[in-house]
N, C-alpha and C positions, 0 to 999 in steps of 0.2 A: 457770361453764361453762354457758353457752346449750341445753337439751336440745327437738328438736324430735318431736312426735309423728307417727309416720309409719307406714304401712301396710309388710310385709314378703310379695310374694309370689314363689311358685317354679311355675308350671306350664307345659304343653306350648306351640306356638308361637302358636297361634290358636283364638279360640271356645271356650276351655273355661275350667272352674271349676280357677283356680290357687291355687298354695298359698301361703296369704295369714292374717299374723297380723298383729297390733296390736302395736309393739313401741318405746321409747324408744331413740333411737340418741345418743350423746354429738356434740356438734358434732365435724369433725375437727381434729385440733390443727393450728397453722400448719405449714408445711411449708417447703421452699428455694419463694425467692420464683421465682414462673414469671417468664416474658417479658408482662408485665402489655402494656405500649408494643404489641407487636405484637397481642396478641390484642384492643385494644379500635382498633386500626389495621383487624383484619379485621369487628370490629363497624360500624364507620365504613362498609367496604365494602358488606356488608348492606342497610344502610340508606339509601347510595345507591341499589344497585339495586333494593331493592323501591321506593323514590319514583321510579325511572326506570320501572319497570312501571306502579305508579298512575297514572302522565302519560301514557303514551303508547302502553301496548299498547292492538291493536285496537276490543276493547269491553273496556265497565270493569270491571277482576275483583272478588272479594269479598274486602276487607281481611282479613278474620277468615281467611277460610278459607286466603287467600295465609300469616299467621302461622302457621297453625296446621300447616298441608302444613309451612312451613320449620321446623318445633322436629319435627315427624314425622321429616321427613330426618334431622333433624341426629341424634335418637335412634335411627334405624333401621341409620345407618350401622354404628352399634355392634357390636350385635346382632342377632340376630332376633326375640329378645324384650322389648330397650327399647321405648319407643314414649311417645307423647303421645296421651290420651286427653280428648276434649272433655268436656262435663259431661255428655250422654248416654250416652255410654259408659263412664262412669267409672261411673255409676247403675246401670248395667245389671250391671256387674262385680259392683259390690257387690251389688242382688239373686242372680246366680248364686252366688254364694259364700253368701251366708247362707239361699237353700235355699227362698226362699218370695218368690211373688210375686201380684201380682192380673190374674188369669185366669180360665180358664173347668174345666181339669184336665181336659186333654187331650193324651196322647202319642200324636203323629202323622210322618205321614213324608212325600215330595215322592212325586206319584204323578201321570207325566206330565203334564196341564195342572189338577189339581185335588188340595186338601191331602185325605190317606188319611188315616183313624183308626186306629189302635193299638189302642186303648183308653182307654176312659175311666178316669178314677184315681176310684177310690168313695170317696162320698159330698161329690161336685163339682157345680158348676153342673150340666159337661156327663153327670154320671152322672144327676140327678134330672132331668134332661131328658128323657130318655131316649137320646140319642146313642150309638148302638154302633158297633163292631170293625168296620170296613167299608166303614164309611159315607163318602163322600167329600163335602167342601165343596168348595161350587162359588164362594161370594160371601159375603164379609162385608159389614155393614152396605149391602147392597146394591149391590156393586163385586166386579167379578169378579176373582179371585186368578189368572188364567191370565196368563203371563210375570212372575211374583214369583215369587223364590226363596223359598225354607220358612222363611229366619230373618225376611223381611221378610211373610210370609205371618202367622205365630205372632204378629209384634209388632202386629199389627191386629186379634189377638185378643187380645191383654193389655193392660191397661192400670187406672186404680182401683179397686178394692173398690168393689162399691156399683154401678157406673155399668151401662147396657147395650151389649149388640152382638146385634144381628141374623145368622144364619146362614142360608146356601142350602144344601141338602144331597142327595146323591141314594143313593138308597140302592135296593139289590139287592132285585128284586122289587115295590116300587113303582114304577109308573108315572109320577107326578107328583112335581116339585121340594118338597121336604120345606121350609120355612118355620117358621123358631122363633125366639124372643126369650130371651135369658139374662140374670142379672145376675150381673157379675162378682164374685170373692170371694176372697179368700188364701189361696193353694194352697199347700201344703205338701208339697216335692219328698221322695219318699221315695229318703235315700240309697243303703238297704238292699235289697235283695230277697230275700227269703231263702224253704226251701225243705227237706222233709226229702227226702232222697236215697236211693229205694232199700229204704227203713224202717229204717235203720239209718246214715244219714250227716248229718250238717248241712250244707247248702250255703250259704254268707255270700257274694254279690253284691255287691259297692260297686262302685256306678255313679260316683259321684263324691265327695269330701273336701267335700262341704259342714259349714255348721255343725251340721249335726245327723247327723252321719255316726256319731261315737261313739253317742248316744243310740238310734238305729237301729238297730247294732248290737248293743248290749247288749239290747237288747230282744227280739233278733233271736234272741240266744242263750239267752236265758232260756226263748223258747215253745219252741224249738226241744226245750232239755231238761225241758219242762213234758213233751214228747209221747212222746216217748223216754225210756226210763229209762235211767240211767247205765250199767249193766251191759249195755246193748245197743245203746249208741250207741259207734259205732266210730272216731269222729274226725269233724273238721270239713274242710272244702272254702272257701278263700276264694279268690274269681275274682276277679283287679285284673284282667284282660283290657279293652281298650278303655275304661280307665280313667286320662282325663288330668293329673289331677292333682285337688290341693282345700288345704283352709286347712293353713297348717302345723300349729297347734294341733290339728287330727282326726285329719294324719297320727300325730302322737307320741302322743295318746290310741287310736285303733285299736292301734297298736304294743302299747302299755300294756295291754289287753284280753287280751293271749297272754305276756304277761312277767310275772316281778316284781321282777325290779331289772337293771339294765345301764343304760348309755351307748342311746339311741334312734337319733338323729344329734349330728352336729354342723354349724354352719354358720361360715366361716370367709371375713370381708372380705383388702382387699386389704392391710389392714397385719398385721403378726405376732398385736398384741393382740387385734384382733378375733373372737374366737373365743366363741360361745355354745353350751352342750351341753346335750341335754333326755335325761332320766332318766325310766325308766321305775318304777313304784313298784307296790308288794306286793299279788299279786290278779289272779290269772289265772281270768277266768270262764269259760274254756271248761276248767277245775278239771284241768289237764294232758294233757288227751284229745290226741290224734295230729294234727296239721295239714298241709294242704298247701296251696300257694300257687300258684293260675295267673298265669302272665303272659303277655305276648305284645308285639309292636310299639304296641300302642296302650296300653300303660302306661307312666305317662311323670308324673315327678315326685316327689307325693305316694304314687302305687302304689309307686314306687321304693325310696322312704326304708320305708315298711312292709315290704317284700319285701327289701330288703337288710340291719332290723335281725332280722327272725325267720330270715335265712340265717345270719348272723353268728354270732346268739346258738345257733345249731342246735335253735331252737327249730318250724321249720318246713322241710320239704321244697319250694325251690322246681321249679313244673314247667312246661314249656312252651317258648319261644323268647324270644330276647334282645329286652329290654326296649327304649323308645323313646332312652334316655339322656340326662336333661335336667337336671344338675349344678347348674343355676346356679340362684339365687336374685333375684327382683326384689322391691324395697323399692316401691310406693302412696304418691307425695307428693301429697298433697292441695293445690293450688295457689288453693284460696279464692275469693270471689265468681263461683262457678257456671264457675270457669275452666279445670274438669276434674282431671286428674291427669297425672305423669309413671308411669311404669312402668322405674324402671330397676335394671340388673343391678347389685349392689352385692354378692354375696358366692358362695360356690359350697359344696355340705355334703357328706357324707362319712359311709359308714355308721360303725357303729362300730367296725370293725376299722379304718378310716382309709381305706375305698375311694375314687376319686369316679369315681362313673359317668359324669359329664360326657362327652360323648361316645364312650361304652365301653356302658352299659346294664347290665343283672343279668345274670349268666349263670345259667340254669336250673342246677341241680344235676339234672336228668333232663328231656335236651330232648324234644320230641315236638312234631313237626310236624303242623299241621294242613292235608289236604289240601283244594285250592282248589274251588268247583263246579265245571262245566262253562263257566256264564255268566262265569267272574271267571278262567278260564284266558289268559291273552296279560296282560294286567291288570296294570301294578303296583300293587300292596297292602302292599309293603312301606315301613315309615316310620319315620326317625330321625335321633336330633338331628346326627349327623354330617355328613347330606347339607346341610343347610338352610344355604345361602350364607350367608357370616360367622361362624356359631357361633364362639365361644371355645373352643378345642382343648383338649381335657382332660385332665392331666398324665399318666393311663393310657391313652389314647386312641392306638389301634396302626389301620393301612391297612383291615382289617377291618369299622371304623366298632362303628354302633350300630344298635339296631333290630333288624324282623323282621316279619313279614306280621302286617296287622293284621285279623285275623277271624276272629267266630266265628259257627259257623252257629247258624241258628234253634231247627233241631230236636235236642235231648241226645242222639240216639241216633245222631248223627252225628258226636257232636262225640270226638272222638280225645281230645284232652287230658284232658274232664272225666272221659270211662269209662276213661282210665289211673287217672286217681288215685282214682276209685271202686274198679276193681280192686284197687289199694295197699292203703287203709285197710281193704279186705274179708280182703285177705290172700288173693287168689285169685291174685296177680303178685305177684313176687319184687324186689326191685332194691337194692343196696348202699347209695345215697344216703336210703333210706326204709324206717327211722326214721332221722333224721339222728343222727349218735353229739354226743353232748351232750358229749363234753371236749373236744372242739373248740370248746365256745363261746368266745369271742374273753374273758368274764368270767373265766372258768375259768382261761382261759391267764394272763393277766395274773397273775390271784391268786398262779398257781403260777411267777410270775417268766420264762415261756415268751411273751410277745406272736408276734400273728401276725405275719408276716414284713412285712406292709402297715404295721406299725405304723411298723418303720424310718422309712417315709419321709412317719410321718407329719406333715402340716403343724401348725405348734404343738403338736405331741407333748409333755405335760410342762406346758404352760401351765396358772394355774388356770383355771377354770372360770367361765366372766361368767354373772350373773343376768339373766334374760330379766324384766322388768315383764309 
């Protein structure tokens, strides 16, 4: 049996770091023979028309690009998340998901006709520069960024370790266009951000499921109770808010960080057998302290699968508004001599009570809305995988949809969701769903011959268990 190496990912619809493993897939076995005649009848056609185009439309198009738009189509018709990716994008994938690229470490934002700084990420090109919080570029390598969007702005400041880029910059208080030279160098996305709360909370950030997300983490949580003593640290705060997905492997290792044994997900193709399950193993670092989980419309995938296996197991309190709902899973075929990749949807996962959020999302176990500014009122900010023209409809998926506004404000003391759940773990606000009752974990049941009610109808329920390589 022929086994091909192939890429596995699951994330939101566009621009973000999906969830993406490395994983050996069996060829499929033969099946009832299709209509072979017809379908290379409609290849025949194809191939007419595009040499009718090469000959004769107006001016002469770009061979490559005409192929490459028709395998687009042909994948996009699917989904909204297949797709055909050329070898730059296929590159680029792969740097987001593994967390590090060659740059300058710089988080910036569009700011009217000139890229704003954020901040610089210390000890980067742009922090020994001196480059700060404020400062807006006007010109790279001597070429103005005014009518470039921010993703095409960014890729003309990355590019290899080692090499240079010039920047124009004007900053507050100076008079004169600020002029410097950098050398670029591998930046190292931090997934984490983390943060004590209060003097007494752990706040855990993941921005995104990069490869270094678990690593992050743990590290995260370690200073965290370096600073804190155990006796007065009151629990932890993990925010997936605007958190669109990342590798599957950081999804089921973050899981892993708050458990020490259960079902994490499962992912399940379109024949019976296809069924692979990732287990969670003995070792809970945050050493059983109290959890809560934000989410919002901008968690979608990877956030998912974390936030649905710590619901399950009632090992965490989710809180906030219904998640973005993005079920499905796409498999990374590497298509060889710099020929890009396909992106397609090959399987759909399911928490460990047998959920699939495919377009359904998490339901908070203690919603809370977050009210909108002033500037973002009329706005829609709402976002999920139900609306998105073709999605694959998901076997729980009710009129309702998926989703939920996706924002959060800048400043903490605004932010509704996080001082609910700071309030929670302080124990100054009361709410039934927090502490979540632990015999409810979907483990527990099972053990005691009670499965949740989801389990019925679960797909491949009772199947064993395929090894993931």
């Amino acid at each position: 049996m022929f086994r091909k190496l192939q890429y596995v990912l699951a994330g939101a619809v566009v621009g973000v770091a999906s969830m993406f493993m490395v994983h050996s897939f069996a060829a499929p076995k033969t099946g009832p023979v299709d209509d072979n005649a017809g379908t290379y009848r409609s290849l025949a056609l194809f191939g007419d028309v595009f040499e009718r185009v090469r000959m004769q439309y107006v001016t002469r198009p770009d061979d490559k690009k005409m192929v490459e738009n028709a395998i687009n189509g042909m994948l996009t018709s699917l989904d909204p998340h297949s797709s055909y990716m050329n070898a730059e994008a296929s590159k680029d994938l792969n740097e987001t998901t593994k967390g590090e690229f060659g740059g300058l470490g710089l988080e910036v934002t569009a700011d009217k006709e000139a890229i704003k700084v954020i901040a610089p990420i210390d000890d980067t090109p742009a922090a020994k520069a001196g480059i700060m919080a404020g400062d807006l570029i006007i010109k790279v390598d001597g070429k103005s960024v005014r009518g470039l969007n921010l993703t095409d702005a960014v890729d003309k400041m990355r590019g290899k370790a080692g090499t240079q880029v010039k920047l124009t910059l004007l900053r507050k208080g100076v008079t004169k266009p600020i002029n410097m030279s950098l050398t670029r160098a591998v930046i190292k996305v931090k997934a984490v951000k983390y943060r004590v709360e209060d003097g007494d909370i752990g706040y855990l950030r993941i921005t995104q499921f990069t490869g270094r997300a678990y690593e992050d983490l743990a590290r995260a949580i370690a200073d965290i109770q370096a600073k804190v003593p155990a006796g007065r640290l009151k629990g932890y705060i993990v925010d997936l808010r605007l958190n669109p997905g990342g590798l599957l492997n950081q999804a089921v290792a973050v899981s892993d960080v708050f458990l020490n044994k259960g079902e994490v997900v499962s992912i399940r193709g379109r024949n019976p057998g296809d069924i692979i399950r990732y287990d969670a193993r003995a070792g809970d670092l945050t050493r059983g302290k109290p959890v809560i989980v934000l989410i919002n419309g901008g968690s979608a995938s990877a956030s998912e699968i974390v936030a649905g296996a710590l619901q399950d197991h009632r090992r965490a309190t989710v809180l906030g508004t219904q998640s973005f709902g993005k079920g499905s899973v796409q498999t990374i075929i590497p298509l060889g001599d710099d020929n890009g990749a396909l992106r397609l949807t090959t399987a759909l996962y399911y928490t460990p009570s047998g959920r699939s959020i495919q377009g359904k999302g998490i339901t908070p176990d203690i919603k809370v809305d977050q009210p909108l500014p002033k500037d973002l009122q009329g706005y829609n900010v709402n976002f999920g995988e139900s609306e998105l023209q073709g999605h694959i409809k998901g076997n729980e998926e009710t009129d309702k949809g998926s989703g939920s506004a996706a924002y959060v404000p800048l400043n903490s003391k605004d932010d509704m969701q996080l001082q609910k759940a700071v309030k929670l773990l302080q124990g100054v606000e009361k709410n039934p769903a927090f502490p979540p009752d632990p015999a409810k974990d979907v483990l527990k049941q099972a053990m005691l011959g009670k499965p949740d009610k989801a389990d019925d109808n679960k797909p491949g329920a009772g199947a064993a268990p395929t090894e993931a390589e």
